[in-house]
N, C-alpha and C positions, 0 to 999 in steps of 0.2 A: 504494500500500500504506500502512495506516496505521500511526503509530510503536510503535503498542503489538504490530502482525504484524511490522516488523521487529525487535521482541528478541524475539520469540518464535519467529520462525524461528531468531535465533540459539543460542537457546539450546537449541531441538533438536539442531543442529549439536554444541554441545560436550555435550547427555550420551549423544548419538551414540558419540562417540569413547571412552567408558567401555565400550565394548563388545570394546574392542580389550584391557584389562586380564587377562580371562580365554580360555585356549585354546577354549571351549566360545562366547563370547559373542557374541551375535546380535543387530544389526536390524531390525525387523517394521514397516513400515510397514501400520497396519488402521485405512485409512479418515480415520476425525476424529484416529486415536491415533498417534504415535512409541512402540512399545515395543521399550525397548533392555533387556536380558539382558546383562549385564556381566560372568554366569559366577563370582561371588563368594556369598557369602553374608550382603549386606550389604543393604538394603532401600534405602537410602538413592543407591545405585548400579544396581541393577534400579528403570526408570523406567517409567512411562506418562503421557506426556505428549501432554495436549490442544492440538492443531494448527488447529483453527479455532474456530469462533465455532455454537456449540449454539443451532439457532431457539426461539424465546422457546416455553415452555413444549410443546417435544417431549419428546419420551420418551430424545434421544439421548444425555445424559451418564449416564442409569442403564444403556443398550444396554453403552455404552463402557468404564464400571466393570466390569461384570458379563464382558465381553472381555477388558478386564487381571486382572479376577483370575482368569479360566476360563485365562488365557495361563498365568502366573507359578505358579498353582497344578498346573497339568502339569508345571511345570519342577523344584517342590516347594522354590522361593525366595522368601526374604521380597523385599518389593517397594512401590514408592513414587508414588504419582496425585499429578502437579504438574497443576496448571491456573493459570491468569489469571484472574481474577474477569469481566474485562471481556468474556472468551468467553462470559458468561453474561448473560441478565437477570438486573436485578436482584431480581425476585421470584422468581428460581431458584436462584437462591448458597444462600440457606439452606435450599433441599431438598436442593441436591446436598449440604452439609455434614451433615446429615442420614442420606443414602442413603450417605456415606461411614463414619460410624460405622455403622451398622446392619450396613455390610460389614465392623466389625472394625476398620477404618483410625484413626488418630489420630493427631490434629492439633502436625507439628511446628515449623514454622516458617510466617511470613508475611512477603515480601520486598517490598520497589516495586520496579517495570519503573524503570527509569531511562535515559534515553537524553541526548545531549551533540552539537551538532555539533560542538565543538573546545572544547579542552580552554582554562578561564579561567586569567590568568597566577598565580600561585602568591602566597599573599596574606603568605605569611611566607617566610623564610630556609630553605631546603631541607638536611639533612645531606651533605656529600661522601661517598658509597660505593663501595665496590667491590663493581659491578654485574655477573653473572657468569647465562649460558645454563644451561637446566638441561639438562644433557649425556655425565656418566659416573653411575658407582654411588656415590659422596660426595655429588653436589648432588643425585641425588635422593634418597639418605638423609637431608641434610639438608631437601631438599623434605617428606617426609614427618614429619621430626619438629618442623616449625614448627606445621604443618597438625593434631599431635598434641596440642599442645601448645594451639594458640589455638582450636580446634574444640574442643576435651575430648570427644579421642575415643583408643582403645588405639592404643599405639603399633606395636601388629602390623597391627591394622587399617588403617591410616594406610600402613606399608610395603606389604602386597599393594596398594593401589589406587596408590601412588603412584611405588613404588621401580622395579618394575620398567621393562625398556626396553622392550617394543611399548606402554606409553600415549605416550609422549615421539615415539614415531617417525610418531606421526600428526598432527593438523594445530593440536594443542596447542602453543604455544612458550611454554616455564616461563623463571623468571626468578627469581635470588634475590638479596638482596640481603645483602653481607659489612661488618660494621662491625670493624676489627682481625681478622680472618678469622674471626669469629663469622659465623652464618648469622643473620638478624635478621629478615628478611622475604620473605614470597612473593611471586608475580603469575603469572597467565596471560593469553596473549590468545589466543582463534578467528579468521577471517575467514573470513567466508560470504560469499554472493553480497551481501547489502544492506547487513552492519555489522561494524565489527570489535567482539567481546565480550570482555568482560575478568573474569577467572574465578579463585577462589583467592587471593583478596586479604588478606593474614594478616601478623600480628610478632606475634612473641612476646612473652606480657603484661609482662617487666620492662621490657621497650622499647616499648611502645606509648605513644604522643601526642610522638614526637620528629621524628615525619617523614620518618620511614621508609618507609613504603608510598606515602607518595604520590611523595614519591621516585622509588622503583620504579615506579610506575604510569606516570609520566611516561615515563624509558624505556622501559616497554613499548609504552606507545603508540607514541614517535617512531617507535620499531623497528618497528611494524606499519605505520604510516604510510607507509613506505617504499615498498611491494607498493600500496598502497589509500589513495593519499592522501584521496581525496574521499568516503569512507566513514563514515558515521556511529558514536558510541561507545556501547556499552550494556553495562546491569552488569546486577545484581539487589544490592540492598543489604540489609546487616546494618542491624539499630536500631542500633548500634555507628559504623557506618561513615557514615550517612545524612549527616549534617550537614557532612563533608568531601566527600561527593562533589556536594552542593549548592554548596559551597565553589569545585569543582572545575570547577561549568557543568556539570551534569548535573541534569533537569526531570524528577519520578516521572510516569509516563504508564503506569499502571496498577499490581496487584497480584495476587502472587502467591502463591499456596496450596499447602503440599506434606503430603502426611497418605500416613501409614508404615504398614504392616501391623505386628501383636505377634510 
């Protein structure tokens, strides 16, 4: 399998688990697509993600499009097409970008695949925290108002997706980090069958650049490492985060594309 199929499986896997957020929320595996219905009214949480590799100049990522929004549009939810660039030729990136507007969609973010076999030793003096599972109704309220806070996104919004307890009870392990019982930083990790994925990586802007999240990231990983020692690490990176996770021994090995319905 090649490194850019294992984050992309993983990362099916964790927006898989956004399905468990709402009583109604389902996944549809159709074909080349993962569409997961997360039962929200968030777009950004309602996903269609491309699962393999579109032959060079078929007709199958407009088939595919036109399937996510024939899906999401029955459901009458906003909704969000992630793909890999690398799923595609490259003289078909710019139709699909294209064939995505034309459907209404636009352009939110573009992330790189990044993937890591072990993590490089830490190039500066790390913060002592008090590092704490995310596990009752406080740490995921604080889970959700870090996540409000460094995403600029509502803080209601932030708690439906995040406060409740069936997204925690599935194969997400959250993590936050306590500086004098401040809540300062997030982390998640998944473990799929080929990697462990690390997801929700956030501090809050008066504390960011102190080393805090990498901090956390470190134990998150050890912690996953546990289960899956011999499993490789992958992210999807912020412009924000990039150059720490380079830092970190982690090599971008593709990119990714996420475009949101109005």
């Amino acid at each position: 399998m090649r490194e850019i199929d294992v984050v992309n499986d993983n990362l099916r896997h964790a927006l898989a688990t956004f399905c468990r957020i709402g009583k109604a929320g389902v996944v549809t595996d159709a074909g080349q697509l993962s569409l997961v219905y997360a039962g929200v009214p968030y777009s950004l949480f309602n996903t269609a993600l491309l699962t393999a590799p579109v032959p060079t100049q078929s007709n199958g990522f407009h088939q595919g499009l036109q399937q996510a929004a024939a899906y999401f549009d029955s459901l009458q939810a906003p909704w969000s097409m992630w793909f890999c660039e690398q799923f595609l030729a490259a003289g078909d990136r710019r139709r699909a970008k294209l064939l995505l507007a034309t459907r209404g969609l636009r352009s939110l973010m573009e992330a790189p695949a990044m993937i890591a076999s072990e993590l490089a030793p830490a190039k500066r003096p790390l913060p002592r925290l008090d590092i704490r599972p995310v596990y009752d109704e406080q740490s995921r309220l604080d889970f959700s108002s870090i996540m409000a806070t460094a995403f600029h996104v509502p803080l209601e919004m932030s708690e439906e997706v995040y406060a409740g307890q069936r997204l925690w009870e599935g194969p997400f392990t959250g993590w936050l980090a306590y500086d004098r019982d401040r809540a300062v930083s997030t982390a998640c990790t998944i473990t799929s069958p080929g990697a462990i994925g690390i997801y929700a990586v956030a501090t809050r802007p008066p504390e960011q650049g102190r080393g805090y999240a990498e901090s956390l990231m470190r134990h998150a990983v050890a912690h996953a490492r546990r289960q899956a020692p011999d499993l490789p690490l992958v992210l999807q990176s912020s412009s924000a985060g990039y150059n720490l996770y380079v830092q970190m021994g982690f090599r971008n090995v593709g990119q990714y594309v996420v475009y949101i319905s109005n």
